[in-house]
Wavefront OBJ file of the C-alpha trace (Angstrom):
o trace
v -24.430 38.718 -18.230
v -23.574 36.217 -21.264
v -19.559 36.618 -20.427
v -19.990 35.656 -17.207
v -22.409 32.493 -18.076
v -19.444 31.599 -20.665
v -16.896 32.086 -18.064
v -18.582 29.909 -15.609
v -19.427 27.555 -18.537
v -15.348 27.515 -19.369
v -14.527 27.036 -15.476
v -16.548 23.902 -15.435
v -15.421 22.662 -18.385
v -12.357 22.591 -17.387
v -13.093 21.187 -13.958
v -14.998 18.360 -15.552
v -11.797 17.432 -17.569
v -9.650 17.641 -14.432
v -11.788 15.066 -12.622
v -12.050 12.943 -15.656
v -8.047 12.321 -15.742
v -8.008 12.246 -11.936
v -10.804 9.428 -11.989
v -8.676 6.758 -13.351
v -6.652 6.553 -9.876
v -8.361 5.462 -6.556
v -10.386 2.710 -5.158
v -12.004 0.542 -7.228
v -15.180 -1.556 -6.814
v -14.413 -5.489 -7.365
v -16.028 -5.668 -10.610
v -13.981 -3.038 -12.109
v -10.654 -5.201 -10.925
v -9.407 -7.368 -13.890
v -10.010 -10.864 -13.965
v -6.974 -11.510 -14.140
v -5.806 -9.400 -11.166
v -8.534 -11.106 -9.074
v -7.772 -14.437 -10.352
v -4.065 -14.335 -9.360
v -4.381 -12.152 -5.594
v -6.926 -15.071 -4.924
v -4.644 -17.818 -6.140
v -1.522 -16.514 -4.166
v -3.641 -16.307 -0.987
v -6.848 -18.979 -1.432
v -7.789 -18.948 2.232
v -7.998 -14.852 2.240
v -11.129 -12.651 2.281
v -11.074 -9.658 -0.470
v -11.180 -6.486 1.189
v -11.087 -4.209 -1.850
v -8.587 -2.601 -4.575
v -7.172 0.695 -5.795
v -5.796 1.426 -9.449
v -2.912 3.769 -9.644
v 0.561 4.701 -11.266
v 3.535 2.981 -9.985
v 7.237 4.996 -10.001
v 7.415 3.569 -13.741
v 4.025 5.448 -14.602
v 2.406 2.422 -15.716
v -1.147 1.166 -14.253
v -0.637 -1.120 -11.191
v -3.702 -2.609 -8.859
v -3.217 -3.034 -5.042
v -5.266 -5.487 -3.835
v -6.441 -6.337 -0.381
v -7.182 -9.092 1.558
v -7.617 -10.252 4.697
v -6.267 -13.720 6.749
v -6.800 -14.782 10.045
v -7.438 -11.244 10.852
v -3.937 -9.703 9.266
v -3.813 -7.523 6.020
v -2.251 -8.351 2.716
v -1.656 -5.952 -0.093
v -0.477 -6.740 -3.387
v 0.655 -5.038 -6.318
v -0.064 -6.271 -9.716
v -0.136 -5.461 -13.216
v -3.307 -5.338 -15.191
v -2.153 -8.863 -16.659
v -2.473 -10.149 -12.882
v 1.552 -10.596 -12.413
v 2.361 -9.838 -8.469
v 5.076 -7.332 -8.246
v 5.134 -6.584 -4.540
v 3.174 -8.101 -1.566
v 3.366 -6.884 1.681
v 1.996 -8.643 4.446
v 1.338 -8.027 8.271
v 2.550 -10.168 11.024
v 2.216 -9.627 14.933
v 4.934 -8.557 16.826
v 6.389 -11.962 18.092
v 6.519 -12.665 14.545
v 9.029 -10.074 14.066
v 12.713 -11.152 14.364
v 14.980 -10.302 17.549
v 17.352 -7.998 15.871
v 14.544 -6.090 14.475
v 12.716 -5.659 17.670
v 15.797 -5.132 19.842
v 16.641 -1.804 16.918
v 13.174 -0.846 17.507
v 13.426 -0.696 20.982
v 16.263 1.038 21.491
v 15.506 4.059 18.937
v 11.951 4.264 19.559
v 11.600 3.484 23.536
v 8.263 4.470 24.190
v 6.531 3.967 20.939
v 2.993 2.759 20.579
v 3.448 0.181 17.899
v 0.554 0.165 15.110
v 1.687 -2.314 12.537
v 4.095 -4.522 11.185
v 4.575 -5.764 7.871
v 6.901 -8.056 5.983
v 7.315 -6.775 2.436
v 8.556 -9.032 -0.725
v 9.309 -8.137 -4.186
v 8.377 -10.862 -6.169
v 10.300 -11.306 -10.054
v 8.621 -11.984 -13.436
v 8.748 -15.728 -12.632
v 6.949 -15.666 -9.346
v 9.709 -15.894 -7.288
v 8.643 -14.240 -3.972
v 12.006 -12.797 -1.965
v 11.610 -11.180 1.701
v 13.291 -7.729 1.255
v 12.481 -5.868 4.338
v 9.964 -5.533 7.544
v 8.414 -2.176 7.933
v 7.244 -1.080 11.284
v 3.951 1.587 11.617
v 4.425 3.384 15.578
v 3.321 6.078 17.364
v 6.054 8.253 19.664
v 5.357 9.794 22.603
v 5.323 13.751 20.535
v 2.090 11.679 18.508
v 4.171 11.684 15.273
v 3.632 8.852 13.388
v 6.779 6.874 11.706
v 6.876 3.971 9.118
v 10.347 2.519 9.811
v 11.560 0.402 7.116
v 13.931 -2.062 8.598
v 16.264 -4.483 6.679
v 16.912 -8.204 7.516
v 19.867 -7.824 9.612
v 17.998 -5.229 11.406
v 19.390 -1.909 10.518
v 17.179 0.925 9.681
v 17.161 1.343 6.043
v 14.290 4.086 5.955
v 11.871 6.500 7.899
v 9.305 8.470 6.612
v 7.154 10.835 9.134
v 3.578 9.537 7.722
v 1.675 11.910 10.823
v -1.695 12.993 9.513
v -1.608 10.471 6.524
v -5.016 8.653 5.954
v -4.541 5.056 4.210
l 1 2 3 4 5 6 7 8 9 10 11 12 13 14 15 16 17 18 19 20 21 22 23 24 25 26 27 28 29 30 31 32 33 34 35 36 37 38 39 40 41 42 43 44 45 46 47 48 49 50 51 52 53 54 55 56 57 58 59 60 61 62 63 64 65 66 67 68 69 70 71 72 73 74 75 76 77 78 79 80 81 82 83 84 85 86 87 88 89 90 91 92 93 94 95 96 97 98 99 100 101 102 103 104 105 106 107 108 109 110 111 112 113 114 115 116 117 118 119 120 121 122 123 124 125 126 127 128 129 130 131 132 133 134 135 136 137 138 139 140 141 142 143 144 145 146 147 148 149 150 151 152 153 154 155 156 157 158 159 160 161 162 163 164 165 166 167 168
């Protein structure tokens, strides 16, 4: 009997570990968001609601925060560093928003698609220069597979990635 309450004891142990390195990614609540993350997603976008944040590792394996916010009922996510520098914001825009060349390539490879979302995304340098790098299009085809279809400025499709049964 005392073997198995050590080998339960161990088993836990190590679970409890596991969730303590796994707790430092996710959503976090607002007054766990850095000042000066905060300070600088409400700066960028002043007349924009918070919506709420997630901390995780960016491709470089350093901390970022994506913030959201909300304007005139379309979402905004940034990126940012824990110092509150925007890296990346990606914002949504309605349909008639999106320009000809990238609705006429959407149209003709995705006929009968349900469209979900579309986004403009900008990278934005170390001195705050924001620059529009592509529009990225969320649809539905008629098989129920969901796409995200990265499309660049001129229109041509620079990326898709099959996000069916993802949960944002």
């Amino acid at each position: 009997m005392g073997i198995r309450v050590e080998r339960i004891a161990a088993v836990a142990a190590v679970a409890v570990v596991c969730l303590a390195a796994a707790a430092g990614a996710g959503e976090v609540q607002s007054r766990a968001v850095p000042k000066p993350v905060m300070d600088a997603a409400k700066a960028r976008f002043k007349a924009a609601k918070y919506v709420g944040a997630s901390k995780e590792k960016n491709e470089a394996g350093e901390w970022v925060y994506e913030v959201s916010m909300n304007e005139k009922g379309m979402n905004i996510d940034m990126t940012l560093t824990p110092a509150g520098a925007i890296t990346l914001i990606e914002k949504q825009i309605a349909r008639k928003d999106l320009p000809a060349p990238l609705g006429d390539t959407l149209t003709a490879r995705y006929p009968k698609a349900k469209y979900q979302l579309f986004e403009q995304v900008y990278t934005v340098d170390k001195d705050g220069k924001e620059t529009l790098v592509y529009y990225e299009a969320t649809l539905v085809d008629p098989h129920k597979q969901t796409w995200a279809v990265e499309l660049g400025l001129d229109g041509t499709v620079r990326k898709v990635d099959n996000k069916t049964g993802e949960v944002d």
